[in-house]
C-alpha positions in Angstrom: -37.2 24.7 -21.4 -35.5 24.8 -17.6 -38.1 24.2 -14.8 -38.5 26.4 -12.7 -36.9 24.0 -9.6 -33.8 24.4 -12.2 -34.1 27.8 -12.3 -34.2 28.5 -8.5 -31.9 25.9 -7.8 -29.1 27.6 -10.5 -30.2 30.6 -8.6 -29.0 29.6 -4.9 -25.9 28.3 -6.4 -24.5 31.5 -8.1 -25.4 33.6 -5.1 -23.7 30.8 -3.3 -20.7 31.4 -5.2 -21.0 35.0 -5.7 -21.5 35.7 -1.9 -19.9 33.1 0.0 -22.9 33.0 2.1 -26.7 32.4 1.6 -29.3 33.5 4.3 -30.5 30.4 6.7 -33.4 29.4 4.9 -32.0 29.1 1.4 -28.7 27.6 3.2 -31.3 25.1 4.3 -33.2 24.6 1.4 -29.9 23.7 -0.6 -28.9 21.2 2.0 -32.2 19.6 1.8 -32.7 19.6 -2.0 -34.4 16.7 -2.9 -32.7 13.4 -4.9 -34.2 10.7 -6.1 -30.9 8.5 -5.5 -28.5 7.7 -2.8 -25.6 6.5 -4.9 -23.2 8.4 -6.7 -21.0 7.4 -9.7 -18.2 8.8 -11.2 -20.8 8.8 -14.3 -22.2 11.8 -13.0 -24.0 12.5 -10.3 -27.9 11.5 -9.0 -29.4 14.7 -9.2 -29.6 18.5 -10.6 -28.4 19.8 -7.4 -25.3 17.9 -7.2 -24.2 18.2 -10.7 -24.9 21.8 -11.0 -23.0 22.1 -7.1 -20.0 20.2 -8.4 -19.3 22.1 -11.6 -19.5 25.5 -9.4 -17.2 24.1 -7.3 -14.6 22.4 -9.2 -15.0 25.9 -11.2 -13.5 27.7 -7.9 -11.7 25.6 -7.0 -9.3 26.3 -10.6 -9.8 29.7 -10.2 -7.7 29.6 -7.2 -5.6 25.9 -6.8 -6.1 25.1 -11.1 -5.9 21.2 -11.0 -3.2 20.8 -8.4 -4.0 18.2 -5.7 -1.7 18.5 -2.5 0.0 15.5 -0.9 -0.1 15.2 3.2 2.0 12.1 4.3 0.0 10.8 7.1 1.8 9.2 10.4 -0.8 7.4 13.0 1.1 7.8 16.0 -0.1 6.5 18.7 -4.1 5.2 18.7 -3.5 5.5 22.6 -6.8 8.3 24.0 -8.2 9.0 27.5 -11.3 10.1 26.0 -13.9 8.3 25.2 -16.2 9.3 22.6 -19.3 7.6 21.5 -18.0 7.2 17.6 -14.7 6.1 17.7 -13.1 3.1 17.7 -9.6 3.9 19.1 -12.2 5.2 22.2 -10.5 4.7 25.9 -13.9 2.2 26.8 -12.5 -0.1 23.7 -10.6 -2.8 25.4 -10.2 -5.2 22.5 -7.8 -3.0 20.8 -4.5 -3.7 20.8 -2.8 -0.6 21.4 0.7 1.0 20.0 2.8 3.8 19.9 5.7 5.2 17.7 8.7 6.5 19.2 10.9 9.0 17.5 13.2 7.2 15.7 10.0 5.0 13.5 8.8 8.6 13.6 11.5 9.4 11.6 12.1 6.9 9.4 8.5 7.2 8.5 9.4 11.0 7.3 12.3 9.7 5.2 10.5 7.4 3.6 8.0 9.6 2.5 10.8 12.1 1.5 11.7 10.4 -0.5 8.4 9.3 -2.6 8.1 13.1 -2.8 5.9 14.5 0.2 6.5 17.6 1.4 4.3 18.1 4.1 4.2 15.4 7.5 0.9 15.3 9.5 1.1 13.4 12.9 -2.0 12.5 14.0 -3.2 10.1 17.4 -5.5 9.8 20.2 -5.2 12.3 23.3 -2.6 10.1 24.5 -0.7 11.5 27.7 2.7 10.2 27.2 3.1 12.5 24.4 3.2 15.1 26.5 5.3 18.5 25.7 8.9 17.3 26.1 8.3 14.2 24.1 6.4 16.1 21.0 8.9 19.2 21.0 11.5 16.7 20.6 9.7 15.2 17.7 8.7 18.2 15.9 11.8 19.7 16.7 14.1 16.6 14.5 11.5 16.5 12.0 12.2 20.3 11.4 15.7 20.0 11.4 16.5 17.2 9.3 13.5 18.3 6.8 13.6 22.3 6.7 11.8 22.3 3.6 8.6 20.0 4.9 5.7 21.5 7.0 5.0 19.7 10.2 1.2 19.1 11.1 -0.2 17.9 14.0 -3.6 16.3 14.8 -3.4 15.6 18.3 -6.6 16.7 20.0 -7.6 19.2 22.5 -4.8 21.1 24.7 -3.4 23.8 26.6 -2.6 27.2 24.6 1.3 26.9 26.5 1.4 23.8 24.7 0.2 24.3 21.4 2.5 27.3 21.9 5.8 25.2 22.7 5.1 22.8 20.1 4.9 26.0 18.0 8.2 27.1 18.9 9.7 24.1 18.0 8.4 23.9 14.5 5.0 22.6 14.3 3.7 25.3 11.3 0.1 23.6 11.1 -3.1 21.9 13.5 -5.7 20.1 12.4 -8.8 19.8 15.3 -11.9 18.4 13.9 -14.7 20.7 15.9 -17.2 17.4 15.2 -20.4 19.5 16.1 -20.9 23.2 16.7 -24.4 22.4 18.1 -24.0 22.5 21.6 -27.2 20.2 21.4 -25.5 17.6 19.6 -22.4 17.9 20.7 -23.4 16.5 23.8 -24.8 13.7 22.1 -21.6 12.1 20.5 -19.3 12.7 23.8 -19.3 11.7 27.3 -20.1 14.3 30.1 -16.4 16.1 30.7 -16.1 17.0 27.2 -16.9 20.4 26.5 -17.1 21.9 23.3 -16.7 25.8 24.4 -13.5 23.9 25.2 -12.8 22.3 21.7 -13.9 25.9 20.3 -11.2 28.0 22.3 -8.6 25.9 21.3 -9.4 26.3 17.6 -9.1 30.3 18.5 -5.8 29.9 20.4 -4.2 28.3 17.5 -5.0 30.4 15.5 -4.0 33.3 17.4 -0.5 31.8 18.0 -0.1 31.8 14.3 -0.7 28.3 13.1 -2.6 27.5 9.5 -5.7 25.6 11.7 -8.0 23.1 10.0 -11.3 22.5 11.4 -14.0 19.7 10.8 -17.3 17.8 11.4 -18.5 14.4 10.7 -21.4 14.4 8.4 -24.2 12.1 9.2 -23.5 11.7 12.7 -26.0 10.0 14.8 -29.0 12.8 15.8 -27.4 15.2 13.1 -29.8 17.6 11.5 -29.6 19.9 8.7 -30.0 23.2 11.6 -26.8 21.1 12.9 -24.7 21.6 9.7 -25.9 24.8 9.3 -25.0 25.9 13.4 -21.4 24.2 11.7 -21.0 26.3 8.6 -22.0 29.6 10.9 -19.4 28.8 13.3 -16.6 28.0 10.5 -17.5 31.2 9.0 -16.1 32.6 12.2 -12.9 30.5 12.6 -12.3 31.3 8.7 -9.9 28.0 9.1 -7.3 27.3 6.5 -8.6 24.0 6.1 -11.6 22.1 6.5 -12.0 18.3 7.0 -15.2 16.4 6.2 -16.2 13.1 6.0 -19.3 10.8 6.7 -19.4 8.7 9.8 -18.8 5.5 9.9 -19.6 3.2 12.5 -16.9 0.9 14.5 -18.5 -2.6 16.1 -16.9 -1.4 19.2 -18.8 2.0 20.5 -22.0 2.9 21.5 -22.7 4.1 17.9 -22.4 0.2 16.8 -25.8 0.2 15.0 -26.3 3.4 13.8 -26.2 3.7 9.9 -23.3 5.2 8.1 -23.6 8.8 7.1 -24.6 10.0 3.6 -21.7 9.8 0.5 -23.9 12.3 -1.7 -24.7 14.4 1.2 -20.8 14.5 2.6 -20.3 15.7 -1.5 -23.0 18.1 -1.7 -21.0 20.1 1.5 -18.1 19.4 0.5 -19.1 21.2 -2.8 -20.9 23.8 -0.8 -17.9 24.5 1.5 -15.4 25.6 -1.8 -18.3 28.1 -2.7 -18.4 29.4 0.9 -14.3 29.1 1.6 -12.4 29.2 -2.0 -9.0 29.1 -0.8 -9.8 26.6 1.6 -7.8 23.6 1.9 -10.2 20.4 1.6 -9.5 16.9 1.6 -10.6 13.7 -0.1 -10.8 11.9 3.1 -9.9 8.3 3.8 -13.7 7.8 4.7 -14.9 8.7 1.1 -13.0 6.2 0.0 -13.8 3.3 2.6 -17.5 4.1 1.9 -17.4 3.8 -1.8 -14.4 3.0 -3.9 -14.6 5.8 -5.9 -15.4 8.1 -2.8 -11.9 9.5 -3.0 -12.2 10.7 -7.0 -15.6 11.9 -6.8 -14.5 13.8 -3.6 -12.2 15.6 -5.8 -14.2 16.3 -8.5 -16.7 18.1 -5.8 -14.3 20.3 -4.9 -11.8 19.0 -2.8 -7.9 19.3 -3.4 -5.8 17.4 -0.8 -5.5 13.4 0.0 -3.6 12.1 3.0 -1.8 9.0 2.1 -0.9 6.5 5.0 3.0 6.9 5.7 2.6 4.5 9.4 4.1 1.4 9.2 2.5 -1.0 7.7 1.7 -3.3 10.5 0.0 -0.8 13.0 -2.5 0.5 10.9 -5.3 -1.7 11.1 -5.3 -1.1 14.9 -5.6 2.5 14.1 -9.2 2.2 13.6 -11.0 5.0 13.8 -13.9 2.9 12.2 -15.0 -0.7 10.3 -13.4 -1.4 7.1 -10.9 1.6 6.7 -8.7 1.0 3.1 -5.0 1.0 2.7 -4.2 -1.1 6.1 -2.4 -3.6 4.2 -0.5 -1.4 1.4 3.6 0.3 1.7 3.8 3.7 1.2 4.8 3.5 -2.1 2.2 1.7 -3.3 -0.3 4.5 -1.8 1.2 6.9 -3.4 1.5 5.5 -6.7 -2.4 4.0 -6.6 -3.0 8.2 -5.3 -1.4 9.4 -8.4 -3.2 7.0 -11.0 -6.8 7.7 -9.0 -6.4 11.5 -8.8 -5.3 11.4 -12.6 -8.3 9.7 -13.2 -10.7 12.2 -12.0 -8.4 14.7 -14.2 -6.3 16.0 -11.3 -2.6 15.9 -11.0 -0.2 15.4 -8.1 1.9 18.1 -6.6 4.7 17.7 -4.1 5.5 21.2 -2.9 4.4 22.0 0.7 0.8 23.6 -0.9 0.0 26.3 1.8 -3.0 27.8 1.9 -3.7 30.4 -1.1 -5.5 33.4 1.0 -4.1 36.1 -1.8 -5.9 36.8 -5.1 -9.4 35.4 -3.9 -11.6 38.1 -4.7 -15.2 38.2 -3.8 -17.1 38.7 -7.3 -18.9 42.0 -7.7 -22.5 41.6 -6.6 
């Protein structure tokens, strides 16, 4: 016979699924649900809630992508910033880092490379570094999108002005990824230095939008002083942006920032939302992150299998990407880009996905909201 936590707990999950939404308190209580284990296996998971979460999701997340799993060739740019936030290590106060940049040409031969091992889709990511300013970037999106007119161009290059997002707009850039790290005012304030204003990092995630780009959004989960009202103020203000994509993944600590002490965030809880954000956004696009798989081995797969459907394989040059180090112990450094893509395909095959190379936009049409 099911107990009645089963019961109730199958209960908030349909809704879940059925809605895309669940009032506060039940939002909370599904956060919260209790486990008796930490640790997650590809075995199965350590509790009811996360077993019966994951099937929902990886349910959804067929309905609308079936297995496919989207490649995004990432290029580390320049780990060059002039802010200086509490968590990470490429932070402006970190002065043992030996810093870099890539100039067009490596840019380029970065794309070619991963041309050719079949991605489709180029995401450039770095610190706020100010010698990328307008001219430079338009000139780099701009060759990308010439010499690959069939590739989408996505950048991850922090907070700026809406003329610029604009411009770089113009010149081909289709897609921005701007992780909002805490929608809590409250905390917010807690994991940046005074100057840093998140009504900022918010209307910047509305002006892309509004000038047409697919935007991503994000949070780290398990950041230091991070409660479950804090994810909840999060999945409130993502239900406003409606973003095309949405990137999680638990924080990690670097040796070199404030935050050197602090514990890592959760794995199971970083799954559990990740499960939780398919049932609220279905044709969201979610990736495994590189931080599921630094904090288990299998973080990538079971990431996945929870309801995720893009990885972001490391295209920079092999010998700057340890000093792109957002945080302790990041995987891949060492590998070419052809061996990440061929240990990609063989893990994602393994957690009974397959590989796509197309561009994979976002799939808005034919999600239908069930029938209450």
């Amino acid at each position: 016979m099911m107990r009645r936590d089963e019961r109730q707990l199958n209960q908030l999950i349909a809704v879940l699924a059925r809605d895309r939404d669940l009032p506060d308190e039940q939002m909370l209580e599904l956060l919260a649900w209790p486990c008796e284990a930490e640790s997650v296996r590809a075995a199965g998971p350590a509790c009811d809630a996360d077993a019966a979460l994951y099937r929902e999701a990886d349910r959804v997340r067929r309905e609308v992508y079936g297995d496919a799993v989207y490649l995004r060739g990432l290029i580390e740019l320049t780990n060059h910033c002039k802010n200086n936030c509490y968590y990470c290590g490429i932070r402006r106060g970190n002065t043992g880092l030996a810093r870099y940049r890539l100039d067009q040409e490596t840019i380029l031969r970065c794309c070619r490379e991963g041309y050719g091992l079949g991605y489709r889709t180029f995401v450039l990511q770095g610190g706020e570094d100010p010698y990328y300013n307008d001219e430079v970037m338009c000139g780099i999106v701009s060759a990308i999108h010439e010499e690959f007119p069939d590739c989408a161009v996505t950048l991850s290059l922090g907070e700026r002005s809406r003329e610029s997002y604009q411009r770089l707009f113009d010149a081909g850039a289709r897609r921005y990824l701007l992780r909002h790290e805490a929608a809590s005012e409250e905390l917010y304030r807690q994991l940046h230095p005074p100057g840093m204003l998140l009504e900022n990092r918010l209307q910047c995630l509305f002006d892309l939008k509004e000038i047409g780009y697919q935007v991503g959004a994000g949070l780290m989960v398990g950041a230091p002083g991070q409660k479950a009202e804090h994810l909840l103020e999060d999945l409130h203000f993502l239900q406003r942006l409606q973003p095309d994509m949405i990137g999680i993944g638990p924080f990690l600590r670097h040796a070199d920032t404030p935050f050197r002490d602090r514990p890592n965030g959760s794995m199971r809880m970083t799954l559990r939302l990740l499960a939780i954000l398919r049932l609220m956004f279905p044709y969201a696009l979610l990736p495994s992150t590189t931080a599921l798989g630094t904090i288990d081995p299998q973080g990538r797969e079971l990431g996945l299998q929870a309801g995720a459907n893009v990885v972001m394989p490391n295209l920079s040059p092999a010998e700057v990407r340890e000093q792109y180090a957002l945080y302790d112990n990041k995987i891949c450094t060492g590998e070419e880009s052809a061996q990440c893509r061929t240990c990609l395909e063989t893990r994602v095959a393994s957690a009974g996905y397959r590989i796509v190379t197309d561009i994979g936009d976002v799939k808005r049409e034919g999600v239908k909201r069930d029938d209450p």
